[in-house]
N, CA, C and O atoms as CSV, one atom per row, in Angstrom:
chain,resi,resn,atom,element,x,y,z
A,1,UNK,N,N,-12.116,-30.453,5.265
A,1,UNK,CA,C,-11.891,-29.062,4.897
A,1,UNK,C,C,-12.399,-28.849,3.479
A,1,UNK,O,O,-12.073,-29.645,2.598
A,2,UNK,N,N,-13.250,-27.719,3.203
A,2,UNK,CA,C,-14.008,-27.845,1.611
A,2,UNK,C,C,-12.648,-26.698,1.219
A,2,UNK,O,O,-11.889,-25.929,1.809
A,3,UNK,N,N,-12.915,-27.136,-0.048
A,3,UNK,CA,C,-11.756,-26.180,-1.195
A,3,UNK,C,C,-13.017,-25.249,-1.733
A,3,UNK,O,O,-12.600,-24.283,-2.371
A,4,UNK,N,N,-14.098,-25.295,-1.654
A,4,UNK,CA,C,-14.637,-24.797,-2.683
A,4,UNK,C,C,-15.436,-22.698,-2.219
A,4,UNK,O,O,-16.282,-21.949,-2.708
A,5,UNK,N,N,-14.475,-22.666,-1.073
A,5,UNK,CA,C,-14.445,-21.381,-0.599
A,5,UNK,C,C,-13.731,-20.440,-1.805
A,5,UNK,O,O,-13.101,-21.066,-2.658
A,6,UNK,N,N,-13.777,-19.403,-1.889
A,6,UNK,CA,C,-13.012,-18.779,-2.454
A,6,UNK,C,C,-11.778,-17.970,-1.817
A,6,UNK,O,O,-11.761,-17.648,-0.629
A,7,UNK,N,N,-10.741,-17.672,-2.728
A,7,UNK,CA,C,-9.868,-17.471,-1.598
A,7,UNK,C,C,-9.757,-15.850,-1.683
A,7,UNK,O,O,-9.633,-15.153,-2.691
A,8,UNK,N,N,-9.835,-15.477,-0.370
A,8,UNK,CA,C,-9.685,-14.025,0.156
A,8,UNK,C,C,-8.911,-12.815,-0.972
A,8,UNK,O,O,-7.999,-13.348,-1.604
A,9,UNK,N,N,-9.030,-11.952,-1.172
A,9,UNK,CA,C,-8.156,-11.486,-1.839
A,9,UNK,C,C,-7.954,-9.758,-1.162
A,9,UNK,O,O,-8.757,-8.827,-1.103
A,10,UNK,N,N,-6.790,-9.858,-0.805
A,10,UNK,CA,C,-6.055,-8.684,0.522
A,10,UNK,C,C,-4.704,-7.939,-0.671
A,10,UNK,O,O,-3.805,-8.544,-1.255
A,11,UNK,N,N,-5.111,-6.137,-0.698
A,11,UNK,CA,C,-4.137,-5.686,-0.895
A,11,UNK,C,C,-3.332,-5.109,0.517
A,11,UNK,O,O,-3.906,-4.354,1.301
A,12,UNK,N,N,-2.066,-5.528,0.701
A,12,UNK,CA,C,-1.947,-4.583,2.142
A,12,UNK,C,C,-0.279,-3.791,1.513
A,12,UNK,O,O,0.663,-4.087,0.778
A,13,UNK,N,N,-0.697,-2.774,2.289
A,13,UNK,CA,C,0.189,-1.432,2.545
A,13,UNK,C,C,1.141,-1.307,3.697
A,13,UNK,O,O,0.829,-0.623,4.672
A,14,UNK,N,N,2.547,-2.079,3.613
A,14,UNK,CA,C,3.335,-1.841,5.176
A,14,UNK,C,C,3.886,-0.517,5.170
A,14,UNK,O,O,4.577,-0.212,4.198
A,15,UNK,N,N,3.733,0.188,5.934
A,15,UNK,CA,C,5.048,1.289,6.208
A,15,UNK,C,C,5.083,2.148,5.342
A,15,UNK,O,O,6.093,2.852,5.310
A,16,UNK,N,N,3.880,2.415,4.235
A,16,UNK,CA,C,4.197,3.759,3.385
A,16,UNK,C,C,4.277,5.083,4.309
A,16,UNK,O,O,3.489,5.596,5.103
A,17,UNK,N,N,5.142,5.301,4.009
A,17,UNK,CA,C,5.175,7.168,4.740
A,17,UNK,C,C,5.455,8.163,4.202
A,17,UNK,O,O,6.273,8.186,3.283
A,18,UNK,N,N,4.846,9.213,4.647
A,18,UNK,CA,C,5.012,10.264,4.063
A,18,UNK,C,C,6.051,10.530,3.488
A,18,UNK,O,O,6.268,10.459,2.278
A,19,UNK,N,N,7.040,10.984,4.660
A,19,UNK,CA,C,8.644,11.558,4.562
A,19,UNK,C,C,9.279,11.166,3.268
A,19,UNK,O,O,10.047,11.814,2.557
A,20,UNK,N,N,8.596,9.481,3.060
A,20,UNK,CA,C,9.905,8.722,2.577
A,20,UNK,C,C,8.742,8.914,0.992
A,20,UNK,O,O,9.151,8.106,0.159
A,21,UNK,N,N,7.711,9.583,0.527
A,21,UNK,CA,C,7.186,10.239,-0.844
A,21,UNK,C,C,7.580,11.367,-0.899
A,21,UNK,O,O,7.438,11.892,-2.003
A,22,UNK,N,N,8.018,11.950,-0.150
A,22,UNK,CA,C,7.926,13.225,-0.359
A,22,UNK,C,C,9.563,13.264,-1.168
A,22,UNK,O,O,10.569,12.572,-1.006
A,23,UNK,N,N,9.125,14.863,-2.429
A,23,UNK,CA,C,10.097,14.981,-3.208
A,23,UNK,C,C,11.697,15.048,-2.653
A,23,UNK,O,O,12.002,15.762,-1.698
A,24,UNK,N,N,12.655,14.230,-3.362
A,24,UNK,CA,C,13.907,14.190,-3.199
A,24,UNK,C,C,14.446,15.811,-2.794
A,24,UNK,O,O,13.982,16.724,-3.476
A,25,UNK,N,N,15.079,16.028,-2.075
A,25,UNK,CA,C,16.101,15.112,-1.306
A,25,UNK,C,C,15.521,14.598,-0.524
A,25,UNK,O,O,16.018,13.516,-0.210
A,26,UNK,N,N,13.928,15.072,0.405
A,26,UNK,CA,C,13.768,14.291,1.830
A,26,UNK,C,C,13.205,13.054,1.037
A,26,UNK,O,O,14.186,12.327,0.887
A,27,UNK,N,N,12.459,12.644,0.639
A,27,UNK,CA,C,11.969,11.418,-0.232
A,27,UNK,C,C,12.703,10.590,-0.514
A,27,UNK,O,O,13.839,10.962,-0.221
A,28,UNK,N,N,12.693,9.350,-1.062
A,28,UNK,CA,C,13.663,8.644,-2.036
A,28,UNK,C,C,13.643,8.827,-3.085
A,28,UNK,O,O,12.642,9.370,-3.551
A,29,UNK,N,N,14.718,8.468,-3.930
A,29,UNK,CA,C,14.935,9.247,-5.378
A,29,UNK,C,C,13.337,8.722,-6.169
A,29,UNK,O,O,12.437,9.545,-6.341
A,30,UNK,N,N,13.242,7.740,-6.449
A,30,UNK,CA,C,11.488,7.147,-7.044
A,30,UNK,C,C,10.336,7.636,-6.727
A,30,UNK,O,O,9.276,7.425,-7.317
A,31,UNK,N,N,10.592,8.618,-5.344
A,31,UNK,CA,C,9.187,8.894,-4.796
A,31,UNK,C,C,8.051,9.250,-5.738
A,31,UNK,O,O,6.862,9.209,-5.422
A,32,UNK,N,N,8.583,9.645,-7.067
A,32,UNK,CA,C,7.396,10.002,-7.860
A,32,UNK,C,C,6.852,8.957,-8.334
A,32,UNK,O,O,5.687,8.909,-7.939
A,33,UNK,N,N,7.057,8.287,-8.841
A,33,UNK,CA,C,7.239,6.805,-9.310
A,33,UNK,C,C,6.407,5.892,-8.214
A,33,UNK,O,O,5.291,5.492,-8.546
A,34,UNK,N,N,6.953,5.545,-6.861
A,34,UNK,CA,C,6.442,5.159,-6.216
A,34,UNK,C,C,4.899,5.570,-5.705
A,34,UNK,O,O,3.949,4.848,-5.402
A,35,UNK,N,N,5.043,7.062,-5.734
A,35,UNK,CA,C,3.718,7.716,-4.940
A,35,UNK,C,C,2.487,7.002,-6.408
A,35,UNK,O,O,1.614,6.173,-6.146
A,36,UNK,N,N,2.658,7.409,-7.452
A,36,UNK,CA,C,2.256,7.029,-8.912
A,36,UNK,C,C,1.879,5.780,-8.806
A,36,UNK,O,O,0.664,5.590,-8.756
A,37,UNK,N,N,2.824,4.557,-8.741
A,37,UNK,CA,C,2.478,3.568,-8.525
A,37,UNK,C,C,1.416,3.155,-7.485
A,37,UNK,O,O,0.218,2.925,-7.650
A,38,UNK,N,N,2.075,3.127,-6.513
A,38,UNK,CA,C,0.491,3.355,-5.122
A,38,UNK,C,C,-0.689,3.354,-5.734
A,38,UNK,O,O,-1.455,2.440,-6.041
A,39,UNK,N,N,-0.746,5.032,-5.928
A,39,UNK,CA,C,-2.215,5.524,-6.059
A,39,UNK,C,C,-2.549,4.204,-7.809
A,39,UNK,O,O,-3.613,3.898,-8.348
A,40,UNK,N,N,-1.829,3.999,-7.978
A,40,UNK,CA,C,-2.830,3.233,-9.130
A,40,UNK,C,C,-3.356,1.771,-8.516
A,40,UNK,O,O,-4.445,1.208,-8.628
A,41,UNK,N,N,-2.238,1.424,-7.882
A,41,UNK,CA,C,-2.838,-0.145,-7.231
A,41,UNK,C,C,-4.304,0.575,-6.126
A,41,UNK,O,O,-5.363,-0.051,-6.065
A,42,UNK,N,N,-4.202,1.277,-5.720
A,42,UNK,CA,C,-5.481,1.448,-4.811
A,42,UNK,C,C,-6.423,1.664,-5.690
A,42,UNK,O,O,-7.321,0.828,-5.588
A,43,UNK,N,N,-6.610,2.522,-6.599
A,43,UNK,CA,C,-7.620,2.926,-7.421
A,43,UNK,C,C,-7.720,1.443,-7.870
A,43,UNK,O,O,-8.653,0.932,-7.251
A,44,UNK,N,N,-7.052,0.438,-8.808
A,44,UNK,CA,C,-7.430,-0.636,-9.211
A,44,UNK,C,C,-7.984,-1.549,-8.015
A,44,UNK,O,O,-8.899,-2.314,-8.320
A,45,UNK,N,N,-7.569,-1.555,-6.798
A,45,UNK,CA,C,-8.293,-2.320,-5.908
A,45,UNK,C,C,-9.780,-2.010,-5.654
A,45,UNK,O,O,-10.710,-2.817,-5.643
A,46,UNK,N,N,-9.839,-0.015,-5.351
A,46,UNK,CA,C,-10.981,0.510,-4.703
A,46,UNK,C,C,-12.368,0.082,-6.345
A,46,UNK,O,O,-13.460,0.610,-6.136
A,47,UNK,N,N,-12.317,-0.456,-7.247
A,47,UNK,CA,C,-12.911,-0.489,-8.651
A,47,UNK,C,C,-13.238,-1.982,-8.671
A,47,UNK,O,O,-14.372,-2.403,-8.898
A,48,UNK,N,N,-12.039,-2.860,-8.387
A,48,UNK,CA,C,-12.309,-4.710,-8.813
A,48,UNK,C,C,-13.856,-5.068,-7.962
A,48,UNK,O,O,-14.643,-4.481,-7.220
A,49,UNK,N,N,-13.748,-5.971,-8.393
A,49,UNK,CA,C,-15.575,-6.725,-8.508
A,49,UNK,C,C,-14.347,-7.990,-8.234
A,49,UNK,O,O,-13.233,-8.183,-8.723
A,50,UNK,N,N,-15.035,-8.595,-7.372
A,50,UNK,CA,C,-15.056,-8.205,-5.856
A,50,UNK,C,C,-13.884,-7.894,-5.413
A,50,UNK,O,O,-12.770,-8.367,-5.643
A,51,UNK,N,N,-14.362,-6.782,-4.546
A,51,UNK,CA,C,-13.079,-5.660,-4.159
A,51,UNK,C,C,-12.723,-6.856,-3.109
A,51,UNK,O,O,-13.306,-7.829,-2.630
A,52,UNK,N,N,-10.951,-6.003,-2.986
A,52,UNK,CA,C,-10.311,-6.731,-1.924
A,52,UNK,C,C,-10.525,-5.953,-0.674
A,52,UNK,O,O,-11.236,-4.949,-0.700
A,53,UNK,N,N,-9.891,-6.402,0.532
A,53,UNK,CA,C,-10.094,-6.103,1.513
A,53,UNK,C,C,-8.063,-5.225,1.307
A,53,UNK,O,O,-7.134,-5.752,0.696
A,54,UNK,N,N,-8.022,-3.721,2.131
A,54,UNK,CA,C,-7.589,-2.650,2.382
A,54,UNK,C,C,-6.542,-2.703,3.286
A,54,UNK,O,O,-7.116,-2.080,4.179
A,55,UNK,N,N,-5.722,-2.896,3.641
A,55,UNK,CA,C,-6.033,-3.052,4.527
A,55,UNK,C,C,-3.784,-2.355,4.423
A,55,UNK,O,O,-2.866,-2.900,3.810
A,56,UNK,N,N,-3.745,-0.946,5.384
A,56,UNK,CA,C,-3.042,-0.172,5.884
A,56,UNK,C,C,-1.749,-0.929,7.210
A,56,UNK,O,O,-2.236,-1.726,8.011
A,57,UNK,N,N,-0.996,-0.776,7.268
A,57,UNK,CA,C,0.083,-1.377,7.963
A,57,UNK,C,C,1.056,-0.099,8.358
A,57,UNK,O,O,2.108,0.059,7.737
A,58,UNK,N,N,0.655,0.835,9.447
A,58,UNK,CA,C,2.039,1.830,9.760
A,58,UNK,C,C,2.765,1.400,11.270
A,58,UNK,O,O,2.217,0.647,12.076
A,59,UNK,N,N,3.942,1.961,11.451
A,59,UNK,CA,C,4.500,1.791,12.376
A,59,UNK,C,C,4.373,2.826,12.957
A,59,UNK,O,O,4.362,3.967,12.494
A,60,UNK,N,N,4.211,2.286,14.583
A,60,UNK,CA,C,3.334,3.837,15.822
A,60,UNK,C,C,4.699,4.408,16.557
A,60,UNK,O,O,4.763,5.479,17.160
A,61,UNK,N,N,5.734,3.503,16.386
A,61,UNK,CA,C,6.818,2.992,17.672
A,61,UNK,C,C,8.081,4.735,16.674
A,61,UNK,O,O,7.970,5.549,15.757
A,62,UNK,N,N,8.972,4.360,17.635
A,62,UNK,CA,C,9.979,5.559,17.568
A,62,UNK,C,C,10.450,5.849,16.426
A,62,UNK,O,O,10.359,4.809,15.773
A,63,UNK,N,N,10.970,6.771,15.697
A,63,UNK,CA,C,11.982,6.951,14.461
A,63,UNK,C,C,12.733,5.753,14.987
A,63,UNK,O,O,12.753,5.245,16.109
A,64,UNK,N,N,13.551,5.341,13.480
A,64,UNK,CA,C,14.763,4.981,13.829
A,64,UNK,C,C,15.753,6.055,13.332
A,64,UNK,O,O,15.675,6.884,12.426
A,65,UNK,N,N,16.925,5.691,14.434
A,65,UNK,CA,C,18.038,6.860,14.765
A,65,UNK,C,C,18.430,7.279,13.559
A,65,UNK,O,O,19.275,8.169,13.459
């Protein structure tokens, strides 16, 4: 096995959702904060030399109750 690959470099995104940015009360109290945060890690990803790979994670399946 060679080491001398480089190793992958993956930002991934589970489960951001809307509902749960959107301003308090439906949001969580941070949503600003959080939404803020986000958009800066993507912008710093969508910019690095060599960019990472993107890569989105939502859930398709039912609300929970």
């Amino acid at each position: 096995m060679s080491h001398d690959l480089p190793h992958p470099r993956i930002l991934l995104l589970i489960d951001v959702q809307a509902g749960m940015l959107a301003e308090p009360p439906v949001g969580i109290p941070s949503s600003h904060a959080t939404r803020t945060n986000i958009a800066r890690v993507l912008h710093s990803a969508r910019v690095a030399t060599p960019a990472p790979q993107i890569i989105h994670v939502r859930n398709t399946g039912a609300p929970s109750p």
